[in-house]
N, CA, C and O atoms as a GROMACS GRO file, in nm:
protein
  308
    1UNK      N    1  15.978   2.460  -4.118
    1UNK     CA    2  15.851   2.488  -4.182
    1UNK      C    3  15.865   2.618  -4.261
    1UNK      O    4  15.929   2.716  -4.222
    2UNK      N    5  15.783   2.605  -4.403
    2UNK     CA    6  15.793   2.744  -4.460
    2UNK      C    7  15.739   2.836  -4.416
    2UNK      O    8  15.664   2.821  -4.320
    3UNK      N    9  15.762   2.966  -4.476
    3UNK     CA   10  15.682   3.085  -4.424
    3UNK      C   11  15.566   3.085  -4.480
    3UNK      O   12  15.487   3.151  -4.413
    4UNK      N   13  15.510   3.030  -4.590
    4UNK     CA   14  15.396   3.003  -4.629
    4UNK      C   15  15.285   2.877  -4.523
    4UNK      O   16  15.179   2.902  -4.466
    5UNK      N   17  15.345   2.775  -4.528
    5UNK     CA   18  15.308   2.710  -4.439
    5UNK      C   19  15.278   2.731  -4.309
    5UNK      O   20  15.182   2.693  -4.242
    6UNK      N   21  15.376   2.797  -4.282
    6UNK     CA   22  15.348   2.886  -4.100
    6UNK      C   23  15.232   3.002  -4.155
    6UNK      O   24  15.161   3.031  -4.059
    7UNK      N   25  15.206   3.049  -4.231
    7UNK     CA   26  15.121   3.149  -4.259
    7UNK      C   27  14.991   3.089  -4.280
    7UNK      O   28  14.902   3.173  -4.295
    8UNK      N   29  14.958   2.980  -4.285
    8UNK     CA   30  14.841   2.907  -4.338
    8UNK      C   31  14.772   2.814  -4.204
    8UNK      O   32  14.657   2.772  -4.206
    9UNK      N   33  14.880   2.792  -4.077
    9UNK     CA   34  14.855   2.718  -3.994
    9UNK      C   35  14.740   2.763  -3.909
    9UNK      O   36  14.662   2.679  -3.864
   10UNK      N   37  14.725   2.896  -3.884
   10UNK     CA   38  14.618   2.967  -3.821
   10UNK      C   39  14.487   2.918  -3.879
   10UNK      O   40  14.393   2.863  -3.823
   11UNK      N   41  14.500   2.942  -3.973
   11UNK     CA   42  14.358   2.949  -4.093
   11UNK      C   43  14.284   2.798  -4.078
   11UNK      O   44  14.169   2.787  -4.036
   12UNK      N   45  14.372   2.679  -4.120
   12UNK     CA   46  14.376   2.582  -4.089
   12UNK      C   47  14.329   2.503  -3.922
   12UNK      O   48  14.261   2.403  -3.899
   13UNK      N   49  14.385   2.581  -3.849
   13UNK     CA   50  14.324   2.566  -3.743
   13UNK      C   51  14.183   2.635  -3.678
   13UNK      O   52  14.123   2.604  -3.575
   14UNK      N   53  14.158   2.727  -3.766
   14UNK     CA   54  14.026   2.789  -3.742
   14UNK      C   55  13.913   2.708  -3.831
   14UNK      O   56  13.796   2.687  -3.799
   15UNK      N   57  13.978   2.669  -3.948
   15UNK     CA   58  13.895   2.566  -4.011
   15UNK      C   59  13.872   2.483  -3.952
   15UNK      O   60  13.752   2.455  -3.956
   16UNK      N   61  13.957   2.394  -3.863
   16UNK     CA   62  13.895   2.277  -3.806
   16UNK      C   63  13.818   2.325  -3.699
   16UNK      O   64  13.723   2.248  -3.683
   17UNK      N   65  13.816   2.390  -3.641
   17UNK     CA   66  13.753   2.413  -3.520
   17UNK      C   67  13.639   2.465  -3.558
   17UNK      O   68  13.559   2.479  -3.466
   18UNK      N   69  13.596   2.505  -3.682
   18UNK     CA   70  13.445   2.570  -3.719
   18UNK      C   71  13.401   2.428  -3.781
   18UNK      O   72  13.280   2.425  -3.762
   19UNK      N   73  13.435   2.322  -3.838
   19UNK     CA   74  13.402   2.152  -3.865
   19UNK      C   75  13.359   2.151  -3.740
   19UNK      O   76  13.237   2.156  -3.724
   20UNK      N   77  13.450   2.146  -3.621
   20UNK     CA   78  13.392   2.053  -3.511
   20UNK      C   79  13.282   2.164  -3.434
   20UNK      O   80  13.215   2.113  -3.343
   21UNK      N   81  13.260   2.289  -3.457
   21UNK     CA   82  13.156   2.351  -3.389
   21UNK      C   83  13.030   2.299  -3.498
   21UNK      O   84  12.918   2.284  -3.451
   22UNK      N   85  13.054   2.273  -3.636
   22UNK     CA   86  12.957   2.229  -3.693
   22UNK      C   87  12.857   2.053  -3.682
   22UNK      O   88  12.755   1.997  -3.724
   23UNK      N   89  12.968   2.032  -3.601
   23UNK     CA   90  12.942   1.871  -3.573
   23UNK      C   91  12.848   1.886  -3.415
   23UNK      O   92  12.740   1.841  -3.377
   24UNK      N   93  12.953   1.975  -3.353
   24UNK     CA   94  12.817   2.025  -3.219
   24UNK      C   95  12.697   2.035  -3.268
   24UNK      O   96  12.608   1.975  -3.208
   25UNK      N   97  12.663   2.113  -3.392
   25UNK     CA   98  12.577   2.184  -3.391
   25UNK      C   99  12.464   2.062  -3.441
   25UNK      O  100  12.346   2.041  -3.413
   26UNK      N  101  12.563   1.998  -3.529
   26UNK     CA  102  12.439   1.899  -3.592
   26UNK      C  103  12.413   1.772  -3.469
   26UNK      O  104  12.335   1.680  -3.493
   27UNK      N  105  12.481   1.781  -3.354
   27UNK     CA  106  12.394   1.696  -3.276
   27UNK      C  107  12.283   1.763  -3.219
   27UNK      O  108  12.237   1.703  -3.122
   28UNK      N  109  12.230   1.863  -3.248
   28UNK     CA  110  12.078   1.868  -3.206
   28UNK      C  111  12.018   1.788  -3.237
   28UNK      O  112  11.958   1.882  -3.289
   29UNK      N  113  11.974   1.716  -3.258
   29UNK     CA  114  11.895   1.609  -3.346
   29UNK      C  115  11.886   1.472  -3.237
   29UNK      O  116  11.795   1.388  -3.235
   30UNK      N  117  12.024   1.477  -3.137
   30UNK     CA  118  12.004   1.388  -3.090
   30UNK      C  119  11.960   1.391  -2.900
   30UNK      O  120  11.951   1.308  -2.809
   31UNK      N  121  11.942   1.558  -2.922
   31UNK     CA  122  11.896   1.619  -2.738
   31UNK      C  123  11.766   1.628  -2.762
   31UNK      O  124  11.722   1.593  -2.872
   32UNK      N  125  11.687   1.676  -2.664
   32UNK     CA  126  11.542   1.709  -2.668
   32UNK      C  127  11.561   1.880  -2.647
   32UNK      O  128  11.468   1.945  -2.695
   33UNK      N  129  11.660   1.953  -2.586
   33UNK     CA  130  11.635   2.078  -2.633
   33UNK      C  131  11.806   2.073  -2.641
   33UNK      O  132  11.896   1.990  -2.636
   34UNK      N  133  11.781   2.258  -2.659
   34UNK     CA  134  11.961   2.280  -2.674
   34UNK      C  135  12.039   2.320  -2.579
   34UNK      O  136  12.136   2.396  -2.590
   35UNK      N  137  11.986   2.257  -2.463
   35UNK     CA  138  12.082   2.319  -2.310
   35UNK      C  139  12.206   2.236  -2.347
   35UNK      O  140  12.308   2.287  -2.301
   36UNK      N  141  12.228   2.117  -2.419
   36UNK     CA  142  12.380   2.062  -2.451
   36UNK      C  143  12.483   2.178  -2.523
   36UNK      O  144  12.604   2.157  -2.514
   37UNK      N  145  12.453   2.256  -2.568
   37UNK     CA  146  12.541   2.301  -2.710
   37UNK      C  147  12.649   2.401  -2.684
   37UNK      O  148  12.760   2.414  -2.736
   38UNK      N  149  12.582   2.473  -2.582
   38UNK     CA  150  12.739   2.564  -2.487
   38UNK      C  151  12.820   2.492  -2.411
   38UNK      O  152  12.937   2.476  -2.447
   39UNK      N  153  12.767   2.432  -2.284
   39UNK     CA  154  12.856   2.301  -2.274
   39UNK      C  155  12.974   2.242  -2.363
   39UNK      O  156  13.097   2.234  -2.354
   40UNK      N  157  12.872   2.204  -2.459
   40UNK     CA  158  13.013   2.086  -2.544
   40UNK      C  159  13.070   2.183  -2.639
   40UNK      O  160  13.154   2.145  -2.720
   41UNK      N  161  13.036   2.285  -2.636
   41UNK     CA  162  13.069   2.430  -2.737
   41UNK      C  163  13.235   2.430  -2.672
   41UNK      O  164  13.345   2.391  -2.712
   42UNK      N  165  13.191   2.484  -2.571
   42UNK     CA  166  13.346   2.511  -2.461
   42UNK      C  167  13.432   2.407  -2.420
   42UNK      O  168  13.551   2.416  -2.393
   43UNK      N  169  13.327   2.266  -2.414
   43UNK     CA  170  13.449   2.176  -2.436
   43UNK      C  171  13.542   2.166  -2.565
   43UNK      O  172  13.662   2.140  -2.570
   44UNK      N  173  13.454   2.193  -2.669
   44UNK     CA  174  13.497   2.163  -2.791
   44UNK      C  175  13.649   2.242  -2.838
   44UNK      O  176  13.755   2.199  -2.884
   45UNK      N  177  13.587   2.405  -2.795
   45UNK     CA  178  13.702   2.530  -2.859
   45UNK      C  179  13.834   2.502  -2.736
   45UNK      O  180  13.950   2.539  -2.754
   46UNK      N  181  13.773   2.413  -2.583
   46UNK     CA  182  13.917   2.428  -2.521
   46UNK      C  183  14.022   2.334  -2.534
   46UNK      O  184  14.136   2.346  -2.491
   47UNK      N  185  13.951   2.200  -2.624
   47UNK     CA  186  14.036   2.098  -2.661
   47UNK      C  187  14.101   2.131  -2.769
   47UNK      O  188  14.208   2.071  -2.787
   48UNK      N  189  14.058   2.233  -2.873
   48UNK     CA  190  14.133   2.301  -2.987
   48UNK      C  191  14.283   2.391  -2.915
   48UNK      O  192  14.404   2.378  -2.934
   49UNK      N  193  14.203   2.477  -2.832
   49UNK     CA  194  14.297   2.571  -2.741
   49UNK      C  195  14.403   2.500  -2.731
   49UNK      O  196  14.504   2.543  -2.786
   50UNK      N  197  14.411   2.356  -2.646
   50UNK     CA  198  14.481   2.303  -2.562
   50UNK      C  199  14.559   2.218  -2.696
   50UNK      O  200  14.677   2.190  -2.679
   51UNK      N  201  14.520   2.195  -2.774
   51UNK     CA  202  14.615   2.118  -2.892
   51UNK      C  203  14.648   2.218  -2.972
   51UNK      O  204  14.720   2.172  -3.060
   52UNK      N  205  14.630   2.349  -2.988
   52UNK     CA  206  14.706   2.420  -3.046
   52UNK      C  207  14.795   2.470  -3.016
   52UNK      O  208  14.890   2.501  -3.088
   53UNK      N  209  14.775   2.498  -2.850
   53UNK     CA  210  14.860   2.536  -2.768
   53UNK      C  211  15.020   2.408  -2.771
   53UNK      O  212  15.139   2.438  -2.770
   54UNK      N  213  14.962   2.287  -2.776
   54UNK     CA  214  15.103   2.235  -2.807
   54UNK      C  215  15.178   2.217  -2.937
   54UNK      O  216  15.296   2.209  -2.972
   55UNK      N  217  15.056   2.214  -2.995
   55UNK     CA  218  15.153   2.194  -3.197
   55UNK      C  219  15.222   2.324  -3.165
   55UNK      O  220  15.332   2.322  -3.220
   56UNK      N  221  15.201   2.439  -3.096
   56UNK     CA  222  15.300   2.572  -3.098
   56UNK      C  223  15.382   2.581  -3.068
   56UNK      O  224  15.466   2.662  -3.107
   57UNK      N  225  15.398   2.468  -2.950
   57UNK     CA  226  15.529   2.459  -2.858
   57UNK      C  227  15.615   2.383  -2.902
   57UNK      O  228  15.734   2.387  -2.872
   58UNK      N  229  15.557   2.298  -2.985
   58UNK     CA  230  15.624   2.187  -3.064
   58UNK      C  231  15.650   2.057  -2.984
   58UNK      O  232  15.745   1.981  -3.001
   59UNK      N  233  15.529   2.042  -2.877
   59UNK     CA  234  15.529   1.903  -2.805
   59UNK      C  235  15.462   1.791  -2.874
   59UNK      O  236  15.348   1.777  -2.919
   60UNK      N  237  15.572   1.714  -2.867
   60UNK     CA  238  15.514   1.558  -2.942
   60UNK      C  239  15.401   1.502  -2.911
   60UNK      O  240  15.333   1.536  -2.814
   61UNK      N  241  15.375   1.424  -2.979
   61UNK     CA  242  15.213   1.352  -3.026
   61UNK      C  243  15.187   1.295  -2.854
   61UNK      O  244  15.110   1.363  -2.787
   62UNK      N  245  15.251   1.177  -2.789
   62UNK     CA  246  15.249   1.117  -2.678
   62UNK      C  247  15.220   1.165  -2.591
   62UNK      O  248  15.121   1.135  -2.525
   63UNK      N  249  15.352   1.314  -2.551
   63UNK     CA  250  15.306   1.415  -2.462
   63UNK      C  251  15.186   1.492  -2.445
   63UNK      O  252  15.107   1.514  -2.352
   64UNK      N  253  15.198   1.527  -2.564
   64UNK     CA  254  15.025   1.594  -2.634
   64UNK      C  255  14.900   1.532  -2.541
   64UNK      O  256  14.821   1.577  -2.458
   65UNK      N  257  14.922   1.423  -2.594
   65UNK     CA  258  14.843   1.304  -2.580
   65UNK      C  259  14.790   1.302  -2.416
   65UNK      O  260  14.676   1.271  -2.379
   66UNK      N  261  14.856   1.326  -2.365
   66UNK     CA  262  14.901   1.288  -2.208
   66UNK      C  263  14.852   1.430  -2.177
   66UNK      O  264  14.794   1.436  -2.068
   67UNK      N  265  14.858   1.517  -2.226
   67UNK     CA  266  14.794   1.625  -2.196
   67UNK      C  267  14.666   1.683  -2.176
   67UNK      O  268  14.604   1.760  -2.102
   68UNK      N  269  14.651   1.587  -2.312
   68UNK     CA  270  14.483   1.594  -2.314
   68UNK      C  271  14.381   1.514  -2.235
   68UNK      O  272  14.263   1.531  -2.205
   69UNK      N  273  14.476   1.413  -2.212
   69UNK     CA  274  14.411   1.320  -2.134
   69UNK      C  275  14.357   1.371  -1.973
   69UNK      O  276  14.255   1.347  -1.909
   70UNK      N  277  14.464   1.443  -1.950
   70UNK     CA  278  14.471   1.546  -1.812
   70UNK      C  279  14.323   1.648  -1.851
   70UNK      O  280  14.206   1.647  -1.815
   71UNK      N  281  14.382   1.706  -1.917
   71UNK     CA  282  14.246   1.788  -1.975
   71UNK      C  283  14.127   1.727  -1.946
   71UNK      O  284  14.047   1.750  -1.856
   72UNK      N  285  14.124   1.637  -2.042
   72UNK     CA  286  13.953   1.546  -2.073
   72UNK      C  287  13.903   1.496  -1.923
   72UNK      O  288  13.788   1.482  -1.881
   73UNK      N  289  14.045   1.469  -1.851
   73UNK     CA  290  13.974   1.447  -1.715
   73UNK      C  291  13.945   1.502  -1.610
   73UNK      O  292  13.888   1.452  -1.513
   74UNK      N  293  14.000   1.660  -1.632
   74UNK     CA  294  13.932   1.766  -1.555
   74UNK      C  295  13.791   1.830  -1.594
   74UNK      O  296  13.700   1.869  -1.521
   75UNK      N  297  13.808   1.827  -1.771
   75UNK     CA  298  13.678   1.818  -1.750
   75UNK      C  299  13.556   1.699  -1.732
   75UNK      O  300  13.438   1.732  -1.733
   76UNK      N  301  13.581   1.619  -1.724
   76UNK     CA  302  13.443   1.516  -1.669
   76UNK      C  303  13.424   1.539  -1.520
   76UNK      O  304  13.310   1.557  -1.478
   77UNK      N  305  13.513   1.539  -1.449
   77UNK     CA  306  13.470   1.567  -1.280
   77UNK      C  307  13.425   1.747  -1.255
   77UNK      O  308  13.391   1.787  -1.144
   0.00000   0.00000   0.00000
């Protein structure tokens, strides 16, 4: 990867993660108040965490995958 490209990956990843806090945000519309929005706030930034944390390490898509899955199912219980 270039040094430009590695220099842009941060940014890029802060971009997406302010999309998907914006997608939180626009489900108000579908709660009756906003006790949802920290909740899925922190789910939201730790599923970023946790997939950025592997594009860094350079773990493949599958593994990834398998990771998150672990994830997603610690958090539902």
């Amino acid at each position: 990867m270039t040094d430009e490209r590695r220099s842009l990956l941060p940014v890029a990843e802060v971009g997406l993660a302010v999309v998907t806090l914006a997608t939180v945000l626009g489900m108000r519309r579908l709660f009756v108040d906003g006790s949802f929005f920290w909740p899925l706030t922190a789910h939201a930034l730790a599923a970023h965490a946790i997939a950025t944390a592997c594009r860094r390490r350079g773990i493949g898509a599958v593994p990834a995958a398998a990771i998150m899955l672990g994830a997603a199912a610690l958090a539902m219980t």
